[in-house]
SESERO-633651 format. One line per 3 residues: number of its first residue (from 1); their letters; for each residue x, y, z of C-alpha. Coordinates in steps of 0.25 Angstrom, whole numbers, plus 5000, padded with zeros to 4 digits. Each point is the difference from the previous one (the first is absolute). Layout:
BEGIN
NUM> a> X/Y/Z | ...
//
This chain:
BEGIN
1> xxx> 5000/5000/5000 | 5011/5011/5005 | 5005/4997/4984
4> xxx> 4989/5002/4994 | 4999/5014/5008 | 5013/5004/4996
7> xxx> 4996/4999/4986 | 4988/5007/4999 | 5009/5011/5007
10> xxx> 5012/5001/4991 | 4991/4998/4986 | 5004/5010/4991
13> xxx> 4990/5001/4990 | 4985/4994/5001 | 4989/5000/4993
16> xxx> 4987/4993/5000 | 4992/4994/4990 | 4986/4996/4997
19> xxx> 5003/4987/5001 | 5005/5003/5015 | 5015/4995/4997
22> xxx> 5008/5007/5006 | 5011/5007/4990 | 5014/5006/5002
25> xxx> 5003/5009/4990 | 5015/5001/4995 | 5007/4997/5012
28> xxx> 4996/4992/5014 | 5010/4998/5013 | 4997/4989/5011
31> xxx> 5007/4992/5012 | 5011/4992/4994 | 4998/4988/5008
34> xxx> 4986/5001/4997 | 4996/4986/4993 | 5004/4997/4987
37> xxx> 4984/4995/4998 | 4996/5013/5004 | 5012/5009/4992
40> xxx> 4997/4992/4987 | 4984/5003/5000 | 5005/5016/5002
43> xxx> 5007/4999/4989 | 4989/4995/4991 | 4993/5014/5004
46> xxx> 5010/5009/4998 | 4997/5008/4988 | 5002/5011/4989
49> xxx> 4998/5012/4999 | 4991/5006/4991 | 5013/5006/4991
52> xxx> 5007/4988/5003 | 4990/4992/4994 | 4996/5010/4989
55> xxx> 5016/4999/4995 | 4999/4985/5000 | 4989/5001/4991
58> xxx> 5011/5007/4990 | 5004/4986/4998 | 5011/5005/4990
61> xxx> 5009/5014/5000 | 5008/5005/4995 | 5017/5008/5003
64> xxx> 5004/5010/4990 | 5015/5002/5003 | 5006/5013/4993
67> xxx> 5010/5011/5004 | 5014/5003/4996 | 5004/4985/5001
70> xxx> 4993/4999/4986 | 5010/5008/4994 | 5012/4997/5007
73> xxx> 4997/4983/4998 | 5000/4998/5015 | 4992/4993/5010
76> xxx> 5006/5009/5012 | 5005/5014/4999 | 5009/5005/5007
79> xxx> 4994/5015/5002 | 5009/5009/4991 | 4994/4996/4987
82> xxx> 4998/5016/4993 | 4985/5002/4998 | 5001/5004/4986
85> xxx> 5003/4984/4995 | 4984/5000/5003 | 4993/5000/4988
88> xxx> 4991/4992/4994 | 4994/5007/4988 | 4989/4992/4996
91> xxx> 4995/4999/5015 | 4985/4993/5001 | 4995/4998/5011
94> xxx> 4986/4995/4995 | 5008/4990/4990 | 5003/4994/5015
97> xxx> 4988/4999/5005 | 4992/4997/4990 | 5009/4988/4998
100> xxx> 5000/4995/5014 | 4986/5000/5001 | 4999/4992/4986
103> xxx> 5007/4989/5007 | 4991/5002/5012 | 5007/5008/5012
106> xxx> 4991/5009/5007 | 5011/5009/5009 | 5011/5008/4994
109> xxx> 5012/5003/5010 | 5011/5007/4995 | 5015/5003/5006
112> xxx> 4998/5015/5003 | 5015/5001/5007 | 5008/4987/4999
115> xxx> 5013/4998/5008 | 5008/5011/4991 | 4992/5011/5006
118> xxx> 4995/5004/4986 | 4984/5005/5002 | 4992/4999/4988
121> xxx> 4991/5011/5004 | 5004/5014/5002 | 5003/5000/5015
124> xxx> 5002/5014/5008 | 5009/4992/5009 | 5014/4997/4990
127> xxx> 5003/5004/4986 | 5003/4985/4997 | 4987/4998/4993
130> xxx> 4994/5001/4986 | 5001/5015/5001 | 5013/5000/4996
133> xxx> 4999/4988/4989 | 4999/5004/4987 | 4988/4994/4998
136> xxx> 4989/5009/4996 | 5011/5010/5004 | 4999/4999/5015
139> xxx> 4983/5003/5000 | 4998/4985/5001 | 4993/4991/5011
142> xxx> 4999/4985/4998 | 4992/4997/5012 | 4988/5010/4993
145> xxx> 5001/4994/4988 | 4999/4985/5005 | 4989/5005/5010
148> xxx> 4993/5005/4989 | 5001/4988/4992 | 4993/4992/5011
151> xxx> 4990/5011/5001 | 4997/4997/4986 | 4999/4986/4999
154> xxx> 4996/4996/5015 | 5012/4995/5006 | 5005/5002/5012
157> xxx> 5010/5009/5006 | 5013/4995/5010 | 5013/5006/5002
160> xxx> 5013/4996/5003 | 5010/5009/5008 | 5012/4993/5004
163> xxx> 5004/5004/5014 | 5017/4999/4996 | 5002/5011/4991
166> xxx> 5017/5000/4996 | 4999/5015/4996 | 4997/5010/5010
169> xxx> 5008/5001/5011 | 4993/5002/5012 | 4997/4985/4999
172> xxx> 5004/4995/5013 | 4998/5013/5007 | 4988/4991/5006
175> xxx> 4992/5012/5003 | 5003/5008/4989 | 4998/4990/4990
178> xxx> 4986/4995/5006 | 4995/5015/4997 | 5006/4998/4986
181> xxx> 4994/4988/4999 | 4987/5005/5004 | 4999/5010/4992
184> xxx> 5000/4993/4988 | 4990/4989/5004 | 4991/5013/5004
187> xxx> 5002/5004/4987 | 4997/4987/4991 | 4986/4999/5011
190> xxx> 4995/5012/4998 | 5002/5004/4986 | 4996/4991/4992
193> xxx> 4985/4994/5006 | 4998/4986/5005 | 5011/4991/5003
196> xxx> 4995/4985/5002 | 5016/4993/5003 | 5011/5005/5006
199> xxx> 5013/4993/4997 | 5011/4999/5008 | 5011/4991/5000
202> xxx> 5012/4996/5012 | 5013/5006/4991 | 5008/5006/5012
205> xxx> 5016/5003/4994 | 5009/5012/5001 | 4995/5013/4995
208> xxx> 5012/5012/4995 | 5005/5002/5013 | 5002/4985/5002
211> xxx> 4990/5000/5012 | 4988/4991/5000 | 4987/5005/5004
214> xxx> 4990/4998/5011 | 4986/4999/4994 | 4988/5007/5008
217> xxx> 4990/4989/4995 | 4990/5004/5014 | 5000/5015/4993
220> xxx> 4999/4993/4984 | 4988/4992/5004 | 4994/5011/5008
223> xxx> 5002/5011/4987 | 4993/4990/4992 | 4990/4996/5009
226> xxx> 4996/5015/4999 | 5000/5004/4986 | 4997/4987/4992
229> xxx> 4991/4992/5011 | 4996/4989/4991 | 5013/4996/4995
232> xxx> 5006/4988/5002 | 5016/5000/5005 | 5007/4987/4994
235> xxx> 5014/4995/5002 | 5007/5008/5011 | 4982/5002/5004
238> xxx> 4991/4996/5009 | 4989/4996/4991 | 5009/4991/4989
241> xxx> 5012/4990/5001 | 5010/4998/4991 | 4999/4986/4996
244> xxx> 5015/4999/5003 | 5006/4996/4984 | 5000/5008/4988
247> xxx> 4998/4989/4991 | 4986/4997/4998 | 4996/4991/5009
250> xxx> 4990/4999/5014 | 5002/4988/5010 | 4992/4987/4997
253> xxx> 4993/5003/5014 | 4999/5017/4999 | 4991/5005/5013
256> xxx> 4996/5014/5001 | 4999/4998/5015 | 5014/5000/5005
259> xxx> 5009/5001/5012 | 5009/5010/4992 | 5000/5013/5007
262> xxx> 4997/5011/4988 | 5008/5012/4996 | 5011/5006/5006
265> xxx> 4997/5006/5014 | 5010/4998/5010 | 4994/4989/5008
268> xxx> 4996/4990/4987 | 5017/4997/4999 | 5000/4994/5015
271> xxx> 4986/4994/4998 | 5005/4993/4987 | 5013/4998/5005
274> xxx> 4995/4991/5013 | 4989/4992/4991 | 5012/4997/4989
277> xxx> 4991/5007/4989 | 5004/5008/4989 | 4993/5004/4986
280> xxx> 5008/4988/4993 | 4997/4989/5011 | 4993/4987/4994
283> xxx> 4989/5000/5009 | 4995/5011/5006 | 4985/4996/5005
286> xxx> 5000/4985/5001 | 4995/4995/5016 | 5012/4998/5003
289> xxx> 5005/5015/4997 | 4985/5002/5009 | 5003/4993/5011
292> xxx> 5013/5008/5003 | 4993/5014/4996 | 4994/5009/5010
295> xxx> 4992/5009/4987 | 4997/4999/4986 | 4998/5009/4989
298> xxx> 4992/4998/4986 | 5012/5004/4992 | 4999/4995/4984
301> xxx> 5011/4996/4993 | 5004/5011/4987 | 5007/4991/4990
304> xxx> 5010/5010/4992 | 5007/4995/4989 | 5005/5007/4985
307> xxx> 4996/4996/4987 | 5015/5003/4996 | 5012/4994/5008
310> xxx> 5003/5015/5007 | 4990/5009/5004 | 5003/5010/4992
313> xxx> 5003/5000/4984 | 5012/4996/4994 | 5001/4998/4985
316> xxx> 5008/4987/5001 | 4988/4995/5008 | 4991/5002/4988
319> xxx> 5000/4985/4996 | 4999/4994/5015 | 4986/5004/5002
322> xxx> 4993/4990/5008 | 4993/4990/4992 | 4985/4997/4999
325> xxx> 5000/4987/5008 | 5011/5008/5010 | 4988/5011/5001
328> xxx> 4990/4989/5002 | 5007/4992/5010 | 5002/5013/5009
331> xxx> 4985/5003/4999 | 4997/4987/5005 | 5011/5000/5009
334> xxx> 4995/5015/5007 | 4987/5003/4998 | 4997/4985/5000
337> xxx> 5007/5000/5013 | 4991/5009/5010 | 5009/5012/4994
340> xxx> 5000/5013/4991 | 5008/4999/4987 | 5009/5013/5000
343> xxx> 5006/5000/4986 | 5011/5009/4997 | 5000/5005/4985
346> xxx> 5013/5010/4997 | 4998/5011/4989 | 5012/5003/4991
349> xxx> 5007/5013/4998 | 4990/5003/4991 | 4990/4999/5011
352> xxx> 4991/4991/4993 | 4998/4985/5005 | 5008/4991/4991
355> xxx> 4992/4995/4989 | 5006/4984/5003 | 4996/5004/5014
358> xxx> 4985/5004/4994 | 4998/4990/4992 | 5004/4991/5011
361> xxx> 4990/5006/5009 | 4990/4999/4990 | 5002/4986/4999
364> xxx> 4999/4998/5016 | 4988/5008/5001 | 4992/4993/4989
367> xxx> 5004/4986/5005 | 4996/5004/5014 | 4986/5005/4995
370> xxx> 4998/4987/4991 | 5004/4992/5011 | 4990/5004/5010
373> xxx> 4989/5005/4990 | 4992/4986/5002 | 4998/4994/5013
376> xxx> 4995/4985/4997 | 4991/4998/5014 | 4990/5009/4993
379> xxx> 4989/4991/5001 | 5005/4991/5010 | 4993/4995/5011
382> xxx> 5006/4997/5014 | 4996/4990/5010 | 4998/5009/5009
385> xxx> 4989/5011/5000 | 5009/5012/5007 | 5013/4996/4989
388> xxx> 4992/5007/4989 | 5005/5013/5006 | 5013/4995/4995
391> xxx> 4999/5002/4986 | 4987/5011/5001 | 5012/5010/4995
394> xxx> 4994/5008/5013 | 5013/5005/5007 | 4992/5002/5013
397> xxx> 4994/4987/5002 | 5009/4987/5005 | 4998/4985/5002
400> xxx> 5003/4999/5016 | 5007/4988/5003 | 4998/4996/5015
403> xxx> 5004/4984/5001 | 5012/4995/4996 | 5004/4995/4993
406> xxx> 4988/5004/4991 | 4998/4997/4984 | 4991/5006/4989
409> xxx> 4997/4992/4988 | 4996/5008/4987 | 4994/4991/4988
412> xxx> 5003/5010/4986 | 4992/5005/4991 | 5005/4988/4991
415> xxx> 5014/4995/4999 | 5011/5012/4999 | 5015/4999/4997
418> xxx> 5007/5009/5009 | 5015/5002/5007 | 5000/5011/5011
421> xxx> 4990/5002/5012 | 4999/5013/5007 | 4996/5001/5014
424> xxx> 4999/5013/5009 | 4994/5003/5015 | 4992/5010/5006
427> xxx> 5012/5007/5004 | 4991/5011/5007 | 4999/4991/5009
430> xxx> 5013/4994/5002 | 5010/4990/4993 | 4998/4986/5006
433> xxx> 5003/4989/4989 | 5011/4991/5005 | 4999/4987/4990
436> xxx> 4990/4997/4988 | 4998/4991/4989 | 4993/4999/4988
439> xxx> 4997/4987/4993 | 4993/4996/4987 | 4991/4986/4995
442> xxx> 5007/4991/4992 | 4993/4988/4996 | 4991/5000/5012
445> xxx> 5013/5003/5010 | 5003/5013/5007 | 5016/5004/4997
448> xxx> 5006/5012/5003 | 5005/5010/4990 | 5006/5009/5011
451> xxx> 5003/5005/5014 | 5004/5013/5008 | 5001/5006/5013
454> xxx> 4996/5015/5000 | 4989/5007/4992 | 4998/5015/5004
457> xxx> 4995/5009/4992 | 5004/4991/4987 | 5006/4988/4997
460> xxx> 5004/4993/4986 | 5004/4987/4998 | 5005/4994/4987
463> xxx> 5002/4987/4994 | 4995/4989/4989 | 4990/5001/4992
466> xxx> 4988/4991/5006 | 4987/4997/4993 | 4987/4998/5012
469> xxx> 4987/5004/5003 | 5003/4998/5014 | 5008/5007/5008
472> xxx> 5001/5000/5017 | 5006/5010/5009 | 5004/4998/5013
475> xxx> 5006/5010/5012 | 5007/4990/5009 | 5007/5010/5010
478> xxx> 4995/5012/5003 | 5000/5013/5013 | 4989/5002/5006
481> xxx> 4991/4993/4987 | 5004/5006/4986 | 4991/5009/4990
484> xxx> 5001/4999/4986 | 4993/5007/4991 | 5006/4997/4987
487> xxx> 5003/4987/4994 | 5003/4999/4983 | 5004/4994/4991
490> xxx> 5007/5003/4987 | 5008/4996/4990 | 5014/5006/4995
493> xxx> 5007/4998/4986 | 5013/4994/4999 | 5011/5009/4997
496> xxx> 5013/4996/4991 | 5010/5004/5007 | 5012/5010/4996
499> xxx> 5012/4994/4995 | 5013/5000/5010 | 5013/5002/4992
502> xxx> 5014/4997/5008 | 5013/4999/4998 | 5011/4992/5007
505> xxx> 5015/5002/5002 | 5005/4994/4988 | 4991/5010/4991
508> xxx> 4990/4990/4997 | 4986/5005/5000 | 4987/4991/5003
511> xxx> 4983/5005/4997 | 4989/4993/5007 | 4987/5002/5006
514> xxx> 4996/4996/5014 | 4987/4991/5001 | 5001/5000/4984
517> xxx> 4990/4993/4990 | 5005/4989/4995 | 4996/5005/4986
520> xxx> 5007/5014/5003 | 5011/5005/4989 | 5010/5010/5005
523> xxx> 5004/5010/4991 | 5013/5009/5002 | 5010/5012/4992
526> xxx> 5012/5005/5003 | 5001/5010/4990 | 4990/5012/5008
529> xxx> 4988/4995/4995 | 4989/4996/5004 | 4997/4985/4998
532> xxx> 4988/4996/4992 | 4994/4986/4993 | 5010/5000/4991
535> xxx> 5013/5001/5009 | 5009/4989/5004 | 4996/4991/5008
538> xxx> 5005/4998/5013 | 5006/4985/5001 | 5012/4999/5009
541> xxx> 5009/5007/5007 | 5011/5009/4991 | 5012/5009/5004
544> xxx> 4999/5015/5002 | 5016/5003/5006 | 4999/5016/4997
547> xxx> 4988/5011/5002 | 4988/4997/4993 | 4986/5002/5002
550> xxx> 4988/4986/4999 | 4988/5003/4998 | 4990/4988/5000
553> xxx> 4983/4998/5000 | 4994/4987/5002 | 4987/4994/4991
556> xxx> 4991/4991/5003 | 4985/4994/4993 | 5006/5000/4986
559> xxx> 5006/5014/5001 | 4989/5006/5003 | 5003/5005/5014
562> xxx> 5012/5006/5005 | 5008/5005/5013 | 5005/5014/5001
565> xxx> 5015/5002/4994 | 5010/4997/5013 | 5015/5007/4996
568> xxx> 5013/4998/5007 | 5011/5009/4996 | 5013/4992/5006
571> xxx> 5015/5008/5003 | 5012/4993/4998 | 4999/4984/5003
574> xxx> 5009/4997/5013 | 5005/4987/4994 | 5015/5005/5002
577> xxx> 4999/5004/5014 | 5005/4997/5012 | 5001/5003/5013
580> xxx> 5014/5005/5005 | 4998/5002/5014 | 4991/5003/5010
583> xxx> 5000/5001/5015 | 4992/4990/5005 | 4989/4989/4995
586> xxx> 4990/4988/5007 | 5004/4985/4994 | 4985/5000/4994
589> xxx> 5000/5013/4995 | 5014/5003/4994 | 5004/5012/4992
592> xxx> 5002/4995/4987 | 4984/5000/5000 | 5000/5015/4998
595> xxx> 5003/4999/4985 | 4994/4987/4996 | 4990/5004/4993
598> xxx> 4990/4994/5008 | 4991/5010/5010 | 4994/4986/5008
601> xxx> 5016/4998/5005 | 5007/5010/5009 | 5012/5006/5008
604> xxx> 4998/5001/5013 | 5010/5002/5012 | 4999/4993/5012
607> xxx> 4987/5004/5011 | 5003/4989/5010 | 5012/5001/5010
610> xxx> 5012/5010/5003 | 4993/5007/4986 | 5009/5012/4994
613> xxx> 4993/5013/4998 | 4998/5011/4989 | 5006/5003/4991
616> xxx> 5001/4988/4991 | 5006/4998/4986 | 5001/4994/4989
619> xxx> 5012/5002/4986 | 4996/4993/4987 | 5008/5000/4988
622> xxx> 4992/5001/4988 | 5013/4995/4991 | 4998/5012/4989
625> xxx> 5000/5015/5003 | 4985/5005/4998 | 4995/5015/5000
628> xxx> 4991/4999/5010 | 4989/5010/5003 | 4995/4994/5011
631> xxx> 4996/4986/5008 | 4989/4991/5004 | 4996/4995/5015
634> xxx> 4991/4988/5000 | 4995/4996/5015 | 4998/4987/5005
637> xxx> 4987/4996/4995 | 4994/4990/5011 | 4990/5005/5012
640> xxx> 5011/5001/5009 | 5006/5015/4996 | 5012/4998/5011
643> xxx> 5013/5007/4995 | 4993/5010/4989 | 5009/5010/4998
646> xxx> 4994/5014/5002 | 5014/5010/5000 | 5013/4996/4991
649> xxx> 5013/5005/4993 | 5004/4997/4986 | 5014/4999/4996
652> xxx> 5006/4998/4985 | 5014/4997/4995 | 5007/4995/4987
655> xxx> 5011/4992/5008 | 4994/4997/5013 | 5011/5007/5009
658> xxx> 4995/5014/4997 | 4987/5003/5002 | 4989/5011/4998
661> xxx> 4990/5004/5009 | 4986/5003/4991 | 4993/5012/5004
664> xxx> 4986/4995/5004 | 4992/5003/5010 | 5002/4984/5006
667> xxx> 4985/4998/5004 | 4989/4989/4996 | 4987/5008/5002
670> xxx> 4988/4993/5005 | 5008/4987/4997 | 4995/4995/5013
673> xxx> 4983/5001/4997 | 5004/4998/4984 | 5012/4989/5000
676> xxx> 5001/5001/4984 | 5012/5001/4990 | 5006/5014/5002
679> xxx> 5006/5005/4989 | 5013/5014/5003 | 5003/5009/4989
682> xxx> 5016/5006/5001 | 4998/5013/4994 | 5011/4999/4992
685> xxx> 5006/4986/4993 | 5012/4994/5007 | 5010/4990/4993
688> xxx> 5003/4988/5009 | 5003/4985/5001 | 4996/4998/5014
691> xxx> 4990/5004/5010 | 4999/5001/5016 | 4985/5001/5006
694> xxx> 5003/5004/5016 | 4987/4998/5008 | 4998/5010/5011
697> xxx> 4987/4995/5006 | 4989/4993/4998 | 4985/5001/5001
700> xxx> 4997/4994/5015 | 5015/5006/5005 | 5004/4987/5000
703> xxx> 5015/4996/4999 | 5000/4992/4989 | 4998/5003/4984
706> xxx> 4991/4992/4988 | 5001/5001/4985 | 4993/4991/4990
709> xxx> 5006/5007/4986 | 5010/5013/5000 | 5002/5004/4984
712> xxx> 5006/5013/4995 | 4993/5009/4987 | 5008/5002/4989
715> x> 5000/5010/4991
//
């Protein structure tokens, strides 16, 4: 009993319904040694609120990331880029918007300030800002035009402003800055109507001065809470979570109803820290996270990935935009995962969306549409009365699931082919789901076709084409009982994959398509064009020793359909190389594996033991003198990330005794969020036969170092 008054006394949040539940909006506390019984029935009540629940119904949205990095070809910059190099001429903001709402987003955010302090508005606080560009002669502002865009087409409106900004220097005068800092998100809330997302993410490094700031997020939240009430706050917010990787993917078990402590008040560090709990931890709302918690928080998962390797353009990115099937897997893997799909999509220095981009996009959005256009329970009629309200397409009404496990037959409205089942909760009224099953007649015999653990707000599950007009649905575990108020099913055409084109050390090159069609015809060029029906055809491996470029398209059903046209443009082939000398190595990982020409093997120094520090290194003789203009880092490509390098030196020599230090800024930016090939331009071209890569540190401050490939670009 003395439990049960102490939670009524520290509930955060409560609201009643009709239905006489009692409901926790956003957040709940209660005594930790409370039973587990009684914590995991409180956490089936704790709910959204209403924006909370509005910006889930986004489903998809999309990053626009453009500033000065577009024209200096970086991911990071550094803070002293001049404001003139800003200029994109054929600026057109509703060419954006109209193409991400073609594909189906519904929320626009755009980098107003990223971390080089560049503002693309007309700020009154620093003259770092469009207003010195030479676009539209300083009169421009690109938060106007893209709110206007979203105006005109009825998207919505979110920001980005990235709290480290490597320009001005009073960052790091804590006090100074935060007014600064202030200032400007006053200005993007006030002046340009309605807001719905405000972005802001956990980047923290050095600023001019070489100090690091202390962010005022009390003050932040506060400032927002006032001038754009019905915001949400994702990332480094209290309303939404990182869902801890930038690559696409949700958890197989996503809750929105977490241990987590959200955004970045003082006391959420300890909180966290004491339960083991950070943004990227595997599980983060399971009952055995429960049990050790003394509150929860509805806190849904944003999944924020770029269509592009970077997230902001680059040219030589123009042929690594990510495939149909890629885009399909990750709207499966998100918003088919209790998450919000927040797709980034760069413009060029034109400042126009990229057409391989559009047509991409166009591509996604119609296969989306198509998809989900027809749901095959139409018709169908359950074994139970109250499951109708399942496939009623009424958003308000549920099937409430008491006993369980519990099972809901449906007979169709005659036999249907179909290969994906959606399901979704009343999440207005909590997440409870824990384990389902869905199973299909065959032949008088019930199988199952698929399983899950979470639903929320939706879930999507894929697999073989079955054929059925019987299909059952059963809840087996479940908080507090479970409340679904959707149930689908639909069915999804088969895509031919992209073509994959690689190359090993020796220079020979090899095509294929994964999950190909055992009918599929590869066809391939190396001369620059594009590859057509009447190409050659790709049979068997063949030799590629110096620069080239393959191009290569895959055919299927008699040459009627094809994939898109996948390029690899390839440097100089390693097959001379080798590695002269090095500091130290592991005995699994040695360093010849740097220049093998294979990114699955790896050099890796040791991590167990009386382990040696930073910096690492690593001489390798090419065997000729190049003119290189630059080199290659490829991290390791496995789950683990340990010993991706984030700071380096780069060294050349034509005899391996005297050695040049190149002039670089020595910085992998974001490589840590977006571990991807990383690609350093010189400057100016240098004649060498050998290379030294130094390590300085890596991405966890770790004392060890990883590097799948390093290559150079020659001129």
């Amino acid at each position: 009993m003395k439990h049960l008054i102490y939670l009524l006394f520290l509930i955060t949040v409560v609201s009643c319904n009709t239905d006489n539940e009692k409901y926790y909006v956003q957040k709940v506390s209660f005594d930790k040694n409370l039973p587990l019984a009684e914590k995991v029935k409180i956490a089936a009540h704790v709910v959204p609120s209403q924006k909370q629940y509005d910006w889930q119904e986004l489903e998809m949205t999309a990053f626009v990331h453009f500033t000065v990095n577009t024209f200096t070809d970086m991911e990071w910059g550094h803070g002293d880029e001049l404001p003139e190099i800003f200029n994109p001429v054929d600026l057109d903001a509703e060419q954006w918007v109209k193409t991400l709402k073609d594909a189906g987003m519904k929320l626009v955010i755009l980098t107003c300030k990223h971390h080089d302090g560049f503002c693309l508005w007309p700020t009154k606080t620093t003259k770092h800002s469009v207003a010195s560009s030479s676009w539209k002669n300083g009169k421009g502002d690109v938060v106007r035009e893209v709110k206007d865009a979203c105006e005109k087409y009825g998207m919505k409106f979110g920001i980005y402003l990235s709290p480290w900004d490597r320009n001005t220097v009073c960052y790091g005068d804590s006090p100074a800055y935060d007014k600064y800092f202030m200032e400007q998100l006053t200005e993007l809330l006030t002046n340009y109507g309605k807001v719905d997302e405000v972005w802001f993410d956990g980047a923290n490094g050095e600023g001019p001065n070489g100090k690091k700031q202390i962010y005022n997020w009390d003050a932040y939240y506060d400032l927002i809470n006032k001038l754009q009430p019905e915001a949400v706050v994702a990332i480094v917010g209290e309303d939404i979570r990182w869902v801890g990787t930038e690559s696409g993917y949700a958890r197989e078990t996503e809750w929105s109803v977490v241990a987590l402590h959200p955004g970045g008040r003082s006391e959420k560090t300890e909180i966290n820290k004491e339960l083991k709990l950070r943004a990227t931890s595997k599980d983060l709302g399971s009952r055995k996270v429960i049990e050790k918690a003394d509150h929860l928080f509805w806190y849904p998962a944003e999944v924020d990935v770029s269509i592009r390797p970077g997230w902001f353009y680059h040219k030589n990115q123009d042929t690594h935009v990510k495939s149909l099937e890629k885009l399909v897997d990750i709207y499966f893997s998100s918003v088919g995962r209790n998450s919000v799909l927040l797709l980034n999509v760069p413009p060029d220095k034109r400042g126009l969306i990229h057409e391989t981009d559009a047509k991409r996009l166009k591509e996604f959005g119609d296969y989306i549409r198509n998809t989900f256009r027809t749901d095959l329970t139409k018709g169908a009629k359950p074994s139970e009365r109250a499951a109708r309200k399942m496939i009623d397409v009424d958003k308000d009404t549920y099937w409430h699931v008491k006993e369980l496990p519990s099972s809901v037959e449906f007979r169709l409205d005659g036999k249907k082919r179909f290969n994906v089942v959606m399901l979704q909760e009343e999440i207005r009224k909590g997440q409870r789901v824990e384990k389902f099953k869905v199973e299909a007649m065959f032949d008088g015999q019930w199988k199952e076709i698929i399983s899950g653990t979470t639903i929320g707000y939706k879930r999507l599950l894929r697999f073989d084409r079955v054929t059925t007009d019987r299909v059952r649905l059963t809840i087996l575990v479940a908080r507090d009982g479970a409340l679904i108020s959707r149930f689908g099913l639909f069915e999804r055409a088969d895509i031919l994959n992209d073509p994959t084109i690689t190359r090993n050390k020796q220079g020979e090159v090899s095509i294929g398509v994964p999950g190909a069609h055992s009918e599929s015809v590869i066809k391939y060029t190396t001369d620059g064009t594009d590859p057509d029906r009447n190409s050659a055809t790709y049979s068997q491996v063949f030799k590629m020793p110096g620069k080239g470029v393959v191009k290569a398209r895959a055919y299927v059903n008699d040459m009627k359909d094809s994939s898109a046209v996948i390029v690899e443009k390839f440097d100089i082939c390693p097959e001379k190389w080798k590695v002269v000398a090095f500091d130290t190595e592991s005995e699994a990982y040695p360093a010849a594996n740097a220049v093998d020409g294979d990114v699955r093997s790896m050099w890796h120094t040791p991590w167990s033991g009386d382990v040696k520090g930073h910096p690492h290194y690593i001489v390798v003789d090419m065997g000729e003198v190049l003119k290189i203009k630059g080199f290659t880092y490829t991290p390791r490509i496995s789950s683990n990330k340990g010993g991706t390098v984030s700071r380096y030196r780069f060294y050349v020599s034509k005899d391996g005794r005297n050695w040049i230090k190149v002039p670089v800024k020595g910085e992998f930016s974001n490589i840590k969020n977006n571990p991807i090939k990383q690609e350093v331009m010189f400057g100016r071209t240098y004649p060498a036969r050998y290379f030294k890569f130094v390590t300085l540190s890596d991405i966890n401050n770790e004392k060890w170092a990883s590097v799948a490939e390093i290559g150079v670009i020659t001129e």
